[in-house]
N, C-alpha and C positions, 0 to 999 in steps of 0.2 A: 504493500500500500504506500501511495506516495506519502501522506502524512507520517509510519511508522521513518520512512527514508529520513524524512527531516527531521522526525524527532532524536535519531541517535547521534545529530549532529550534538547535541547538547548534554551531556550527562552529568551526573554527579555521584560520588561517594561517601558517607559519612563515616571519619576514621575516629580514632580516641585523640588523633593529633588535630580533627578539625572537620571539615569537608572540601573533598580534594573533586576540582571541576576538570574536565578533560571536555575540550572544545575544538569540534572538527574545523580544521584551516578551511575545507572545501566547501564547506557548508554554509560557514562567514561569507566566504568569496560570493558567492552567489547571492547572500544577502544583502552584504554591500553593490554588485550589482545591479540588484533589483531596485534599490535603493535609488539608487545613480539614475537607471531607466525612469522611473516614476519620475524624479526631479526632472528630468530634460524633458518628459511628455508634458510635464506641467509646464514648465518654460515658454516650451512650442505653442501649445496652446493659450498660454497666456498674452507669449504675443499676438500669434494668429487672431485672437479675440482684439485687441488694440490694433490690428491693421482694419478688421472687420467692423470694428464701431467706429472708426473714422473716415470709412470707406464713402465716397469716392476719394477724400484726399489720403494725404499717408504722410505719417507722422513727421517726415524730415519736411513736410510743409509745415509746421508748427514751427518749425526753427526758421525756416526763410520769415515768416510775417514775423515774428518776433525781432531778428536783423533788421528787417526791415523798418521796423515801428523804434525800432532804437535810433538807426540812422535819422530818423527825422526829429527825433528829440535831439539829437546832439546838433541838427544841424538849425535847432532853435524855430521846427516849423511843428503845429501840433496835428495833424490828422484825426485828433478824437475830438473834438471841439469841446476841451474842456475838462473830458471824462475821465483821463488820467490825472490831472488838479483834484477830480473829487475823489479820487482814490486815494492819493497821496494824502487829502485833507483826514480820510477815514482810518488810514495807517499812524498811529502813535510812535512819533522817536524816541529811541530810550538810546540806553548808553548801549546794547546790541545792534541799534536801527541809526545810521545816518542819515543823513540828508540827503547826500548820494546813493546810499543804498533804498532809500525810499523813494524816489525816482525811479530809479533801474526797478525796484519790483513791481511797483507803480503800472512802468509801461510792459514788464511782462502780464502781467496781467489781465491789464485792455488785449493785451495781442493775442491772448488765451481766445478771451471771449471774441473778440473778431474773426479769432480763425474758426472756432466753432460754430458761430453765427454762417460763415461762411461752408460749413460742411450740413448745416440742415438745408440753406437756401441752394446750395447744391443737390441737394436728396430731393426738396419740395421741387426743382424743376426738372430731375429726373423724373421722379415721378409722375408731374402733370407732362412728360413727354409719352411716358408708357402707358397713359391714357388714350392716347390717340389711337385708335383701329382702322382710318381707312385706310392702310396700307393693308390687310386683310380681306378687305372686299376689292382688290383689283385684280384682271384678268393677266394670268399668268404670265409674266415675261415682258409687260407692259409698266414699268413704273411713270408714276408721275413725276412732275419737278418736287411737287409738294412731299411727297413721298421721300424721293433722293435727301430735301432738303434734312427732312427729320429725322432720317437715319445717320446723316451726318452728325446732328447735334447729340440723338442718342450716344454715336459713337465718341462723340466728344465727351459728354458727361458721366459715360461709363468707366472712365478711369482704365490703368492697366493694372495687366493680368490680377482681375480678381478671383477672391477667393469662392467656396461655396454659398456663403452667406453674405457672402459681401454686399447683395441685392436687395436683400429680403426685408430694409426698412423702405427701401425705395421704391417698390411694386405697390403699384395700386389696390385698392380695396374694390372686393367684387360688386359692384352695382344693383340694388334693389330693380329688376325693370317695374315697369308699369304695368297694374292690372288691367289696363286697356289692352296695350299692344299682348300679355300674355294671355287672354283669353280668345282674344281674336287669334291669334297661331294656336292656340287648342282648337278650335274650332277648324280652322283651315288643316288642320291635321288630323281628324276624324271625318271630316267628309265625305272622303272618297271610302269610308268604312260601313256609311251610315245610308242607310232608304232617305227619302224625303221626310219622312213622317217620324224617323226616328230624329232627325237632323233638327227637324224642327222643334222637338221637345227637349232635345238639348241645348237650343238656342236659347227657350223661356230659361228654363232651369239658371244658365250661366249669366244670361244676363239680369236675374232677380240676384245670383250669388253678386255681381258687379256692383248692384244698385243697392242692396241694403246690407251683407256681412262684411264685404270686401273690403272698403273705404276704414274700418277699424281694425281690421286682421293689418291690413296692412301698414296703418302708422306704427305700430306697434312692432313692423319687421323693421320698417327702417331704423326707428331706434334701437333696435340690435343690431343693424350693419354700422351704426355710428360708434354704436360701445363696444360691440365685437371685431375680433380683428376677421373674419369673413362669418358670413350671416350665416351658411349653412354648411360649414365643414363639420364642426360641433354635432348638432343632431343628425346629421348625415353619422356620423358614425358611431352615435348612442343609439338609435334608434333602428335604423336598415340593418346595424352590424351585432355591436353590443348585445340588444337587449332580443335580440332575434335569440329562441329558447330548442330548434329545430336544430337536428346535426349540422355541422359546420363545413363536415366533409361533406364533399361532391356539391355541395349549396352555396359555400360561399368560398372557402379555397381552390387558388387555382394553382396551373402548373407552367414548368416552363422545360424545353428539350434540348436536348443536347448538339453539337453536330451532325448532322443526317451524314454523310457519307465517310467522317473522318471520325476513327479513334485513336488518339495518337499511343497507347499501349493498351493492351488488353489486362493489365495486372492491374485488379479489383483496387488492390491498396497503396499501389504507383499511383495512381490514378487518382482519387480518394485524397493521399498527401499532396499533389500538388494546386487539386482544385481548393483544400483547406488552407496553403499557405497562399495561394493568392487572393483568398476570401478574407486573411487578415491582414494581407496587404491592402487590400481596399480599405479594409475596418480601421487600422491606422491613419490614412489619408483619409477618412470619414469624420473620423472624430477629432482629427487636426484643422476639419475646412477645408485642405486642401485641396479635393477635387475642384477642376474647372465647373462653374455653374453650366447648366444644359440651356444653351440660347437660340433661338430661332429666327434663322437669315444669318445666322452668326452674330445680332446682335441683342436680339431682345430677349431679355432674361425671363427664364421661370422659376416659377417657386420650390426650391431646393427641405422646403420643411418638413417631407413626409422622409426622409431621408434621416432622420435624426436618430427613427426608432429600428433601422434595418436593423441593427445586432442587442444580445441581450435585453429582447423584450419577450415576452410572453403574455400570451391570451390567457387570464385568471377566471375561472369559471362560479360564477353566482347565482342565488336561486331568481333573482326578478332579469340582473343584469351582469355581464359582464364587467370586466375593467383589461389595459392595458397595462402592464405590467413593466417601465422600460429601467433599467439599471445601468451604470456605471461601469466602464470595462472592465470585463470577466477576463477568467485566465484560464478557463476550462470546456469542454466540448463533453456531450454523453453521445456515446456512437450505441448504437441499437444492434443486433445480430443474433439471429438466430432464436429471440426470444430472451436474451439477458442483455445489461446494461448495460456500460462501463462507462467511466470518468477520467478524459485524460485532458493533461497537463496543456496545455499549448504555449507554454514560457519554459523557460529556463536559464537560472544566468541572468533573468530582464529582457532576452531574447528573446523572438519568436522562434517556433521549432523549427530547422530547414524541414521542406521536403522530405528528403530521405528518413531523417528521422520519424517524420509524421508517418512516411510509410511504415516503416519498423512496428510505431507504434499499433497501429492499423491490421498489420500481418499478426501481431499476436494477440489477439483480436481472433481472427480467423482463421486461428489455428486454436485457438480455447476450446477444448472441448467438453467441459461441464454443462451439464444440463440447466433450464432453467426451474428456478425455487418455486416452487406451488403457487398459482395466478401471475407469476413475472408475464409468460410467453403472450397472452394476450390483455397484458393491462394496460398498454396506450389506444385500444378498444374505447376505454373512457373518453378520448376526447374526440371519437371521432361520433359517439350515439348523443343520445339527446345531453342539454347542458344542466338540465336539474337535478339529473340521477347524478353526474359527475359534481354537482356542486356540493351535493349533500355527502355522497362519498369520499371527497377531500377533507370534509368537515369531522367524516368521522370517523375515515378507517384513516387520514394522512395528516394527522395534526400532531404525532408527536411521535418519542421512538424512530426506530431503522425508517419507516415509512415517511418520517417528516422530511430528514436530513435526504432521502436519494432522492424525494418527490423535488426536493427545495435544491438538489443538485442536476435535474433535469432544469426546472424554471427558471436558476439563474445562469443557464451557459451560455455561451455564447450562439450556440443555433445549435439545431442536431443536423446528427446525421446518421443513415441509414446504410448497415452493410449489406447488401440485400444479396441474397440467395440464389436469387432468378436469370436469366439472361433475357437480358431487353435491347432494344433500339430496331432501327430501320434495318430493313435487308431486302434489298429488291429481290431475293430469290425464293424470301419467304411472303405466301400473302397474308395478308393483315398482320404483317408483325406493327407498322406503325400504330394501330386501331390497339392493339397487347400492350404498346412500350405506353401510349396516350391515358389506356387505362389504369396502368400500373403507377404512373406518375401521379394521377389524381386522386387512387383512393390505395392502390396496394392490396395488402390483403385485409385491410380495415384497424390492423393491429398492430402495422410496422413504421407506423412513421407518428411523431408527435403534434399532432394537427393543431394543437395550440402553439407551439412554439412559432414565430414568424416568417422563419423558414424553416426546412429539412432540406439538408442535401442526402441525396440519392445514390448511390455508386450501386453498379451493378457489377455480377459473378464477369464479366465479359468486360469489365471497363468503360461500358457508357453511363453518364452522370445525366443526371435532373434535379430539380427543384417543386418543392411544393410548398406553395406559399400562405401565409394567413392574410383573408383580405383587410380587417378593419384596420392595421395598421397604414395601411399605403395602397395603392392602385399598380397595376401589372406593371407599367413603364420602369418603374422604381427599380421593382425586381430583374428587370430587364436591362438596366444600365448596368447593374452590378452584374449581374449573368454575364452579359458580352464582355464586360473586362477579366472575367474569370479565366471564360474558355480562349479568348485573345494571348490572355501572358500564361495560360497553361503549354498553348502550344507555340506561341514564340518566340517567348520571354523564358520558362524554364526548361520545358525537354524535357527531354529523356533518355537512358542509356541505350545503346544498340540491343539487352539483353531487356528493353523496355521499366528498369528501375528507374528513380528518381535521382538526377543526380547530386553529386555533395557527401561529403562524410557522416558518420553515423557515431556520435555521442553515444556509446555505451554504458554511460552512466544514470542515464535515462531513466525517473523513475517507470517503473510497468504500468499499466493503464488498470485502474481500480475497478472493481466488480461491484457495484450499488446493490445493498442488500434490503431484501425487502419480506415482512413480518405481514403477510395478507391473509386473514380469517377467511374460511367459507363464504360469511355470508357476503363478505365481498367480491368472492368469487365468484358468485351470484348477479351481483351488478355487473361486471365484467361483464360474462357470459351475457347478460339482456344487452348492454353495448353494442358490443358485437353483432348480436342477431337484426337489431334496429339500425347498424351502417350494411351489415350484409344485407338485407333488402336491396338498401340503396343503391350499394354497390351494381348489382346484381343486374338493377332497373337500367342500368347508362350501356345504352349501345352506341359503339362509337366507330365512325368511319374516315378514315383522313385519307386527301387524295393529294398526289403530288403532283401540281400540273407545272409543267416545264417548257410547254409548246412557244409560248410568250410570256413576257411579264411586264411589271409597269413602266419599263423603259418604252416600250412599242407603245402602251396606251398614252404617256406621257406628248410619245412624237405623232399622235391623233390630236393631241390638245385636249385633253380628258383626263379629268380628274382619276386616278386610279382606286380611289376609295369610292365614288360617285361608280365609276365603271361594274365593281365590285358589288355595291349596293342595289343597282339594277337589274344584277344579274340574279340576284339574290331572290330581287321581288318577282320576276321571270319563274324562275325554279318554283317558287311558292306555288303561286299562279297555276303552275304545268301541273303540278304535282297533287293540288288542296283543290282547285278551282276555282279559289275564291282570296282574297286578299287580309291581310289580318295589322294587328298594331307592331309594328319593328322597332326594336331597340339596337341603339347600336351608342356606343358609349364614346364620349368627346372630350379632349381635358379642358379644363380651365383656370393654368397654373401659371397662366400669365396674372393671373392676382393672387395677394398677398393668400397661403394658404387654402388655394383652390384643389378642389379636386378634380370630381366629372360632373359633366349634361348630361342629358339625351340627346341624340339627335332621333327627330320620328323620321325614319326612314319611307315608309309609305307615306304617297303624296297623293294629289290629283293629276300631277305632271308624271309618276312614273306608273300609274295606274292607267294611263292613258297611251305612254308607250309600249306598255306589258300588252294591251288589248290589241293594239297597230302590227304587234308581233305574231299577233293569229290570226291578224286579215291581212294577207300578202299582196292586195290590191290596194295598200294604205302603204303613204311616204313614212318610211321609218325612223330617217335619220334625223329631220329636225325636233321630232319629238323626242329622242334622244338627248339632243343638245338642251334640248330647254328641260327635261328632266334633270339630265347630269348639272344644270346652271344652278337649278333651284335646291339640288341636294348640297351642292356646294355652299349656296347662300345661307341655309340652313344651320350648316355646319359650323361657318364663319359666326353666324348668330349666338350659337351656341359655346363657344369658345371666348367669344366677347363679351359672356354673360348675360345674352341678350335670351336665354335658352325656354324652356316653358316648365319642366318637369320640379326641379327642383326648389323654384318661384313656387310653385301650387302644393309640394311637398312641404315645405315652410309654412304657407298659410295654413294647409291644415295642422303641424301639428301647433301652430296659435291657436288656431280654433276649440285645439283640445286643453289647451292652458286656462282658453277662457271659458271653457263650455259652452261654448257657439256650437248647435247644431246647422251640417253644411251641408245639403243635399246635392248639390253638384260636387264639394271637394272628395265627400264617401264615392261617388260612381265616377271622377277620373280615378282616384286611386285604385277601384276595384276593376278595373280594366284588367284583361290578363295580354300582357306580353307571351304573343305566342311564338314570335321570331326573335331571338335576338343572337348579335352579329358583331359583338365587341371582338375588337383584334388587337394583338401586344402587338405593337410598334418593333422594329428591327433596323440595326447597324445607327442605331443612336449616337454610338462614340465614335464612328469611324476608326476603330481599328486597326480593323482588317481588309482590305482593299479588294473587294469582292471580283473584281476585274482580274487582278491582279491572282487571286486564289479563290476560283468560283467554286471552290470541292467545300470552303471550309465557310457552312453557310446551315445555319439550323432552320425549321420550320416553326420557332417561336414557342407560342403556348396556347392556350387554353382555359376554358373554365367548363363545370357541368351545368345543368341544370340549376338555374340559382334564381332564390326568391328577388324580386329586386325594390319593391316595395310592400310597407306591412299587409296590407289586404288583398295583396294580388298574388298569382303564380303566373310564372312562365316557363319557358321550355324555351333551352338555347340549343340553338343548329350550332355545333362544332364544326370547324373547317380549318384545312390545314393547308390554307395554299401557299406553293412554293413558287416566289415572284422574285426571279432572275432578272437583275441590271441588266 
């Protein structure tokens, strides 16, 4: 056990001469290490924090205005008109304070407050720069002057190379829209869903909701976009995520997949150690700021705040509601296999582990061959069945004893991860193994992966890795920034040996990786077992089919002048159509992290523009293509809408749940929310960081991710179409 390791650094003996201490040199060494590492992490971050709170300017501007406010008192001109005289007047000379020296502090001082004055009126016109959107509503490759103009100044006021947060006071606040313009785009967005006669009873309806509840639901939102720093990220994730009491898996975690065509070793725990140490190589540049913020056009910043909780957070399970659990940097990992636990180190020295070592660690692991302790094998079952039975089970079978300390050494590691048994990923010579690898990322065998935790990584018997993520922490992109930098510096930034090892030397001093023991009663193995049997339905229920289409990709749609999500979207509603006969509500998910702490929209993908081309498509005596165009226009406008906070769903999601605050009954907010999303079509985003130069290496190119079946608002169900297209530059 790693704790017995460090405890025989320190011993003592009690003699008739005294008590004689014997203190391991190596032991020290690494103490004073760690020691050293913490001070320099605090350091880093200390400053990173003072380049980040005076961002856009940067601290050696404090020294130029300060020269410079000196220069003009010596040269006997005052630039404060006066202001330094009253400072000086409020400073008392004593026999510490001159005359001179009350001057000189005098004007540092004014120069303090002028350069600060000067770093908000910097921030306040960033930020009324990053107000502006019509650069978002223009046609592709067409800029305006006005446009050009602004991006210049943006890129003026953006300072250099900032840090991750360098932005995040300067990003605007999301915008309350208007109950007029959001009712009117509900309406235009059920239309083409709706007979006449239903249309028009939804019209009374919405506009008695406009004319007598509306006008107080809604003062009452903007006053919380004015005291909140965004009006609906908060209840968006108490409420959709949180307090949601249904399994977590396959409803609301999703997944993300490996390289489709490229494994760069097949050794489970090569493989394993490298994608762990470049996951703590991000988590260092995570928690130092120091990633580049993710900007769009290369200059407009998004909101980097869901980023905060990627590591050492965990989903805490309660009987009304959830919470978020995030902590302080960990030093340890629990890897799952075969039905037992373990606890390993990921420091040494103040060190992170190399690679090879993590392999090591990893291998003996997967050479353990003890069985697991009575209920171990399927007790993270618990987080994947309903959250009540798991809330009450924590309370009573893990609050104290062996069961508290490995439950509270799962909750505070750094992420898990799973050695899984299985062999997964793509093989074009097998079919549906994509449809097997999709499944097993999302739910596993119900048992094998900690679905609370915020991630698990995956490693498979064959060396392909995944990711299963928690949603209410962050949105997919998140997860997908970190992903692509993984598999990028796994395969070529670290390597690996000809004989597929990790390479680097191998610390044999290494404490062995700890085995979490666990004291589980029957009647808990009882809960367990009901777990289990309420995700295996679930599981059971998801059929899944992923296609790789390779024929074209968005680069061709792109040289049509079409949107490649619009393209996609069309095609979508098409399929439907062909398939159903009839037309239904689509969801398709949009960010909006161009404000301070945004998450997603909706975009309603069904329109009366693509409902109209879907039709034109089954009469071959109809012009097809401008109804196309002006489909794909208005799905785009939509989108734009949506992203600029201009959206409809999460506007009406807010008023209702005011309504529930005030006990407003809302007969139009109850039947939008009760709508069932029968299509939905959210897609993780790909090659975000530009890594990898896909031109350049078209093999090393994954298929993204996924989500199942997921509730997406409280009174409704939907059913998402999974899709797995692969969209070649």
């Amino acid at each position: 056990m790693a704790e017995a390791h460090q405890a025989v650094g320190f011993q003592f003996t009690v003699t008739p001469d005294g008590i004689d201490l014997h203190l391991s040199r190596e032991v020290l060494k690494h103490i004073y290490l760690s020691g050293v590492t913490s001070w320099r992490k605090r350091a880093i971050r200390f400053k990173n924090g003072i380049l980040t709170g005076v961002y856009p300017a940067s601290p050696s501007s404090w020294l130029i205005v300060v020269i410079a406010i000196m220069s003009t008192i010596y040269a006997r001109i005052d630039p404060s008109l006066g202001m330094i005289d009253t400072i000086k007047r409020t400073l008392s000379v004593s026999g510490y304070m001159t005359v001179q020296t009350q001057t000189v502090l005098s004007a540092i001082l004014f120069a303090t407050g002028l350069w600060l004055s000067l770093i908000l009126m910097l921030r306040y016109t960033l930020k009324t720069l990053l107000s502006y959107h019509a650069w978002i509503f223009e046609s592709h490759g067409k800029i305006s002057f006005c446009t050009k103009l602004w991006l210049s100044l943006v890129k003026m006021f953006s300072g250099r190379r900032p840090l991750l947060y360098s932005f995040q006071t300067s990003l605007p606040r999301l915008p309350v829209p208007s109950v007029d313009d959001t009712i009117t785009r509900y309406l235009e967005s059920v239309r083409p869903l709706l007979d006449d006669e239903q249309y028009n009873q939804m019209e009374v309806v919405a506009n008695d909701f406009k004319k007598d509840q509306a006008p107080k639901l809604q003062k009452y939102l903007i006053l919380k976009s004015w005291w909140a720093t965004n009006y609906v990220s908060d209840w968006w994730e108490e409420y959709i995520y949180l307090r949601g009491r249904s399994p977590i898996m396959v409803n609301s975690n999703f997944y993300a997949m490996d390289l489709l065509y490229v494994t760069p070793t097949h050794r489970q725990a090569a493989r394993a150690g490298n994608a762990v140490h470049a996951m703590l190589q991000y988590r260092r540049k995570l928690e130092r700021g120091e990633h580049a913020p993710l900007r769009a056009l290369g200059v407009v910043p998004m909101c980097s705040y869901q980023m905060e909780r990627m590591f050492n957070t965990t989903r805490i399970p309660g009987i009304e509601t959830d919470f978020v659990q995030h902590l302080s940097d960990r030093k340890h990992l629990v890897v799952y296999h075969k039905g037992r636990f373990f606890k390993v180190w990921l420091y040494y020295g103040g060190c992170h582990l190399w690679p090879s070592e993590l392999e090591t660690q990893f291998q003996m692991i997967l050479n353990d061959t003890t069985e697991p302790q009575p209920g171990e094998l399927k007790l993270a079952a618990l987080t994947a069945g309903n959250r009540v039975p798991w809330a009450r089970a924590r309370l009573k079978y893990f609050s104290q004893g062996a069961n508290k300390a490995s439950l509270e050494a799962i909750e505070t590691s750094a992420f898990f991860l799973t050695l899984d048994d299985e062999v997964h990923g793509y093989d074009p010579d097998k079919l549906g193994s994509l449809d097997l690898y999709a499944k097993s990322l999302l739910h596993g065998k119900c048992y094998d992966r900690w679905f609370d935790k915020s991630f698990t990584l995956i490693a498979y018997k064959n060396g392909k890795l995944g990711v299963n993520a928690e949603h209410s922490w962050a949105d997919a992109p998140i997860i997908g920034h970190m992903w692509e930098y993984v598999l990028a510096t796994d395969c070529f930034h670290l390597g690996y040996t000809e004989e597929g090892h990790c390479k680097g030397d191998i610390n044999k001093g290494l404490p062995p990786p700890t085995k979490l023991q666990w004291d589980i009663p029957l009647e808990c193995e009882e809960v367990i077992e009901d777990s289990y049997m309420v995700a295996k339905v679930i599981a059971d229920d998801v059929d899944f089919h992923g296609c790789l289409f390779d024929e074209f990709g968005k680069g061709l749609i792109k040289k049509s002048r079409t949107s490649p999500d619009a393209f996609i979207q069309l095609a979508l509603q098409l399929a439907q159509f062909r398939d159903k006969g009839e037309f239904c509500l689509t969801y398709e998910a949009s960010m909006t992290r161009m404000f301070r702490e945004g998450r997603t929209e909706t975009v309603r993908s069904c329109t009366s523009e693509s409902t109209a081309f879907v039709r034109a498509m089954e009469d071959k005596n109809t012009t097809r293509l401008d109804l196309f165009r002006k489909a794909a226009d208005k799905h785009q406008n939509m989108y734009r809408l949506a992203m600029t906070g201009s959206g409809i769903d999460r506007h009406l999601f807010c008023l209702y749940i005011m309504s529930k605050y005030l006990s407003i009954d809302s007969p139009f907010l109850k039947q939008v929310l009760s709508e069932p999303w029968r299509l939905s079509t959210s897609q993780t985003p790909q090659q975000q960081l530009n890594m990898v130069d896909i031109k350049k290496f078209p093999r090393y190119v994954g298929a993204g991710g996924g989500f199942g079946p997921v509730i997406l608002l409280p009174l409704c169900s939907s059913l998402l179409l999974l899709l797995c297209l692969l969209l070649l530059l």
